[in-house]
ZANU-615996 format. One record per atom (N, C-alpha, C): residue in three letters; x, y, z negated. Coordinates in pm, whole numbers, padded with zeros to 5 digits, always signed. Layout:
<nodes>
ALAXYZ;...
</nodes>
This chain:
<nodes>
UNK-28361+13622-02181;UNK-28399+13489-02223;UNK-28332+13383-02137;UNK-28329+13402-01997;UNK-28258+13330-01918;UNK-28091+13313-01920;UNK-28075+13425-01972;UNK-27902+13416-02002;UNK-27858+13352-02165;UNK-27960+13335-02246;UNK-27943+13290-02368;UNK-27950+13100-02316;UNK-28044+13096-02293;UNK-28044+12920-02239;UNK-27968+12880-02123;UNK-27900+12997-02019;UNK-27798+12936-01914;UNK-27679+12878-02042;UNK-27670+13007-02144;UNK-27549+13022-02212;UNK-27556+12867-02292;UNK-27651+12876-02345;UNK-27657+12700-02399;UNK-27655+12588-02338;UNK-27683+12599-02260;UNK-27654+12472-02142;UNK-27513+12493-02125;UNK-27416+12589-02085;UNK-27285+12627-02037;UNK-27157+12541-02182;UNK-27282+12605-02324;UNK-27173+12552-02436;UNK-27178+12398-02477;UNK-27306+12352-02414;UNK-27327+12223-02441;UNK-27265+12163-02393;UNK-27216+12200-02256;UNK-27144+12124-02145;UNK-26996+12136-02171;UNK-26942+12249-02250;UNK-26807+12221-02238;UNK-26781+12147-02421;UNK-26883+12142-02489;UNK-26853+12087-02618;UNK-26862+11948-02555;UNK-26947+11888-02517;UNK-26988+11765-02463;UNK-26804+11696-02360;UNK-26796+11800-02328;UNK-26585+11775-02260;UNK-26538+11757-02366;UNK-26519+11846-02432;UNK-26449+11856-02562;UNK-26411+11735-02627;UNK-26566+11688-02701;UNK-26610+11575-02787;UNK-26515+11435-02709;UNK-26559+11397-02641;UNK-26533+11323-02517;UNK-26383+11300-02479;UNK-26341+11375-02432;UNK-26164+11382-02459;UNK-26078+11392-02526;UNK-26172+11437-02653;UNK-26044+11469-02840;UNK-26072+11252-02892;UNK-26179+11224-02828;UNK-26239+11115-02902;UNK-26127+11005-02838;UNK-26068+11021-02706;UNK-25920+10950-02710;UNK-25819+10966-02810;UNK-25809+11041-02871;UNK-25668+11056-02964;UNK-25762+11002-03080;UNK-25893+11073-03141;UNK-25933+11021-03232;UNK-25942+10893-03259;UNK-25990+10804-03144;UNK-26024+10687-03213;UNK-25904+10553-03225;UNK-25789+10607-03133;UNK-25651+10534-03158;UNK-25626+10470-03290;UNK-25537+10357-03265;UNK-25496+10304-03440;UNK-25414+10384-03484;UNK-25342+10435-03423;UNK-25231+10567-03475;UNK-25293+10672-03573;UNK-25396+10730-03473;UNK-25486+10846-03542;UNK-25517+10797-03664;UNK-25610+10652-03653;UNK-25718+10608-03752;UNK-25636+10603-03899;UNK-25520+10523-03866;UNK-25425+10483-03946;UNK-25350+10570-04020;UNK-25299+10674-04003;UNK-25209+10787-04008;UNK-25273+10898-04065;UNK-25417+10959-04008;UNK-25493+11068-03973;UNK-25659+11058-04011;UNK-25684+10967-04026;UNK-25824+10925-03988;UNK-25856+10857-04124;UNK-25970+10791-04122;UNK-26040+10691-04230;UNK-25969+10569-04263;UNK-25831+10570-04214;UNK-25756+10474-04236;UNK-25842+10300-04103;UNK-25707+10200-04136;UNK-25787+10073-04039;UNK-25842+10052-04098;UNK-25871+10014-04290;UNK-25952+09959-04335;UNK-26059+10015-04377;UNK-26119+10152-04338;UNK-26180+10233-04409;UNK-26153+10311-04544;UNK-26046+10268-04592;UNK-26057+10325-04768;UNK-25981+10466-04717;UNK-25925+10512-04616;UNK-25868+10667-04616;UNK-25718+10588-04559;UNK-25665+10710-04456;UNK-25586+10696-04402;UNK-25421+10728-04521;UNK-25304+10684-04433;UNK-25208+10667-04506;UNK-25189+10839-04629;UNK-25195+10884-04521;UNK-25154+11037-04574;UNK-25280+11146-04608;UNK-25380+11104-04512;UNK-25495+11229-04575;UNK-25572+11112-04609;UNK-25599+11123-04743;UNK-25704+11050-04828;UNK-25822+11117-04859;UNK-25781+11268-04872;UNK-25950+11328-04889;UNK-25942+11456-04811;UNK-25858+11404-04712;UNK-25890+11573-04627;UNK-25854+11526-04487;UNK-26010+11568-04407;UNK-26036+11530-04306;UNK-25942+11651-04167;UNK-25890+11588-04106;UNK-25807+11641-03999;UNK-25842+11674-03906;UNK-25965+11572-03806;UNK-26079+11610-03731;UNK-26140+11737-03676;UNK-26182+11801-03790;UNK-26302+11915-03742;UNK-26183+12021-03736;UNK-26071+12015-03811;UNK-25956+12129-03749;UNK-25911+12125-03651;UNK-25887+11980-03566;UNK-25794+12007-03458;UNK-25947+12042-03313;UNK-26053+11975-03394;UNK-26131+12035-03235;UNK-26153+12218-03288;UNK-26167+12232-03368;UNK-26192+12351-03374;UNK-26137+12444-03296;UNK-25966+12399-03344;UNK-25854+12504-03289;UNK-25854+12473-03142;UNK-25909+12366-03073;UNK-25881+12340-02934;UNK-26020+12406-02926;UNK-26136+12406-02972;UNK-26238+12458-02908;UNK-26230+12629-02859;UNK-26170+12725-03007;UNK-26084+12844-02971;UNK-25958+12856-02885;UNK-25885+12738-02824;UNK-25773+12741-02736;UNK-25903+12782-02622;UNK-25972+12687-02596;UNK-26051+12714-02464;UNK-26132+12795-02440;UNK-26157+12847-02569;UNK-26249+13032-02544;UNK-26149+13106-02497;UNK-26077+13068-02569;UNK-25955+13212-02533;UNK-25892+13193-02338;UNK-25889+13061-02375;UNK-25782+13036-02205;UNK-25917+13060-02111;UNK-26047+13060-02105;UNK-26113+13066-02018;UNK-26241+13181-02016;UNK-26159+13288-02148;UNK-26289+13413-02220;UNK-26405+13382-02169;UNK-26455+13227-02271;UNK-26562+13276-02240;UNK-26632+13279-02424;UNK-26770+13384-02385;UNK-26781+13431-02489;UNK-26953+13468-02475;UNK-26953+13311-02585;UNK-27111+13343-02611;UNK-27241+13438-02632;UNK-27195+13552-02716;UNK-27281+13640-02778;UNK-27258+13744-02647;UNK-27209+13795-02567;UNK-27217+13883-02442;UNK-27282+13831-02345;UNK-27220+13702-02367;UNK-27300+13626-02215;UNK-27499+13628-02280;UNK-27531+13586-02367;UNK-27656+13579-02417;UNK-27753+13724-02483;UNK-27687+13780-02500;UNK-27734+13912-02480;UNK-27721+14024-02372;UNK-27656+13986-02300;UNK-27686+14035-02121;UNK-27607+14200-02120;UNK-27592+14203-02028;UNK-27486+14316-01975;UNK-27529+14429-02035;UNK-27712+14466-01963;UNK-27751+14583-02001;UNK-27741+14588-02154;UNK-27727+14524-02263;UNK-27758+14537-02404;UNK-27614+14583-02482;UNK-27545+14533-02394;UNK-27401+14592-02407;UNK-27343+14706-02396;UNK-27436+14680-02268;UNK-27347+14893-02207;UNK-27416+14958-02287;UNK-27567+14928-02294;UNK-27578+15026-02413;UNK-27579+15019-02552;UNK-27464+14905-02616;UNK-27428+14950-02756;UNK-27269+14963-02724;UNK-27212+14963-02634;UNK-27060+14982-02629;UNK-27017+14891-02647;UNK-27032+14763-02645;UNK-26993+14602-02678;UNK-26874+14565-02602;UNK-26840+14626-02574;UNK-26684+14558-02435;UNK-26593+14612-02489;UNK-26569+14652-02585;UNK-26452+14665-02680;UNK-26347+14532-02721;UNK-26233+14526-02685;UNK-26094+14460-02707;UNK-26149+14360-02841;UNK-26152+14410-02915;UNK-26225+14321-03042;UNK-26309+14283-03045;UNK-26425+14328-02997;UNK-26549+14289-02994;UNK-26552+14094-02918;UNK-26458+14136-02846;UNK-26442+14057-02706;UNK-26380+13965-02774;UNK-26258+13944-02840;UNK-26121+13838-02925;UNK-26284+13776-03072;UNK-26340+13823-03119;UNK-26459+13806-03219;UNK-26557+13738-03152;UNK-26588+13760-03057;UNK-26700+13644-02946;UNK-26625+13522-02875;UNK-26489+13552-02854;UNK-26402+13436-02821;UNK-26400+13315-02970;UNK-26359+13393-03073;UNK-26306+13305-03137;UNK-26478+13248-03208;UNK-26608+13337-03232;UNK-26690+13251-03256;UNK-26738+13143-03164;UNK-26689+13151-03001;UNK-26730+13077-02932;UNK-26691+12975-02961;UNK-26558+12921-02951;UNK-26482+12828-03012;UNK-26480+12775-03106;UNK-26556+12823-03213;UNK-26610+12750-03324;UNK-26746+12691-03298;UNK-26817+12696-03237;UNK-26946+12658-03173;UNK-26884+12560-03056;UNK-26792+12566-02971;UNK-26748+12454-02882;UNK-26671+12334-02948;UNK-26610+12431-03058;UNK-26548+12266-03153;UNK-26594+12208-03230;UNK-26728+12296-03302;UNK-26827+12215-03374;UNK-26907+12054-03271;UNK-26899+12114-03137;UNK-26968+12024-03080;UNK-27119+12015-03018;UNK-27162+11919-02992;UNK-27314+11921-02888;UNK-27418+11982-03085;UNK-27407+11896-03185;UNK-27453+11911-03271;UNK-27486+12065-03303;UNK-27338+12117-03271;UNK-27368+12333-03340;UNK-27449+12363-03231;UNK-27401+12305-03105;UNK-27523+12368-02991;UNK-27652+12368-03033;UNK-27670+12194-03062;UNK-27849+12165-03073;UNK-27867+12261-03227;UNK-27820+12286-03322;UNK-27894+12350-03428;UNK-27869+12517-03385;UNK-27854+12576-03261;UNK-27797+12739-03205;UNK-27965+12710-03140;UNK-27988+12607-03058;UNK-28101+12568-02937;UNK-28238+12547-03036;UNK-28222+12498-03139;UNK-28363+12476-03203;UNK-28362+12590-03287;UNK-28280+12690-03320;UNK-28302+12815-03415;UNK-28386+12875-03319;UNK-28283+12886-03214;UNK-28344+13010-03108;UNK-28458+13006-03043;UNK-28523+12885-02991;UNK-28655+12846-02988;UNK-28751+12870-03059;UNK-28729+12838-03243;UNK-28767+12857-03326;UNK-28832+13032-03337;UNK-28768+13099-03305;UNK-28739+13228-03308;UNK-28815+13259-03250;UNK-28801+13246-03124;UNK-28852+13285-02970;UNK-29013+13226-02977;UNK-29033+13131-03060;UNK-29211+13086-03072;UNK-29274+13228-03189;UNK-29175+13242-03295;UNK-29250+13313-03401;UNK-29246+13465-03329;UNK-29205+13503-03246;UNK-29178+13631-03166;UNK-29305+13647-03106;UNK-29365+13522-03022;UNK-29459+13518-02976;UNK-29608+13491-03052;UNK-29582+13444-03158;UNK-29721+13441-03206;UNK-29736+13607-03279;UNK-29640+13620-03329;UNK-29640+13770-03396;UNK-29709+13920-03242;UNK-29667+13864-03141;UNK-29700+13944-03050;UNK-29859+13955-03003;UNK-29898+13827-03037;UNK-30064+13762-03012;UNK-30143+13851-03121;
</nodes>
């Protein structure tokens, strides 16, 4: 339980970088203009109905799983649960990277709806136990 909420605090903190430093390029007139909702709002020069955004944090959110393995679902289900299903497998490992990274490029938002499931969870666990 303690390694599931270190682990959320850990993804919050590097989505919260993430958000924060992509939001320089994003909010440029270049971006807006070019890439973005356009200056005037009606849609930018070239993508008019296809948003550019949630791809490029995505792919940077998986650049930084990968450059720094880190990897949600091992870290939150804890060592012992691993060794004993064999979880440290080459793939296993590149599959927790790259969902991590989709959860770091989604942002603080994929965190908070990962944090109120799992809570969620973790209350009905307990009344069921009562």
């Amino acid at each position: 339980m303690v390694d599931v909420m270190l682990t959320l605090v850990r993804l919050a903190f590097v989505a919260t970088i993430l958000t924060v430093a992509l939001e320089q390029i994003f909010d440029t007139r270049f971006y807006q203009k070019y890439f973005g909702k356009g200056l005037n709002g009606t849609g930018s020069r070239y993508f008019t109905e296809f948003e550019l955004r949630p791809w490029i944090s995505t792919l940077v959110g998986i650049l930084i799983a990968f450059s720094f393995k880190i990897q949600a679902i091992s870290t939150g289900l804890g060592s012992e649960f691993l060794s004993a299903s064999g979880g440290h497998n080459p793939e296993a490992q590149m599959v927790d990277m790259v969902l991590t990274g989709l959860i770091i490029g989604g942002g603080t938002k994929s965190v908070k709806k990962i944090a109120t499931q799992f809570f969620a969870t973790q209350q009905a666990i307990q009344k069921v136990k009562k």
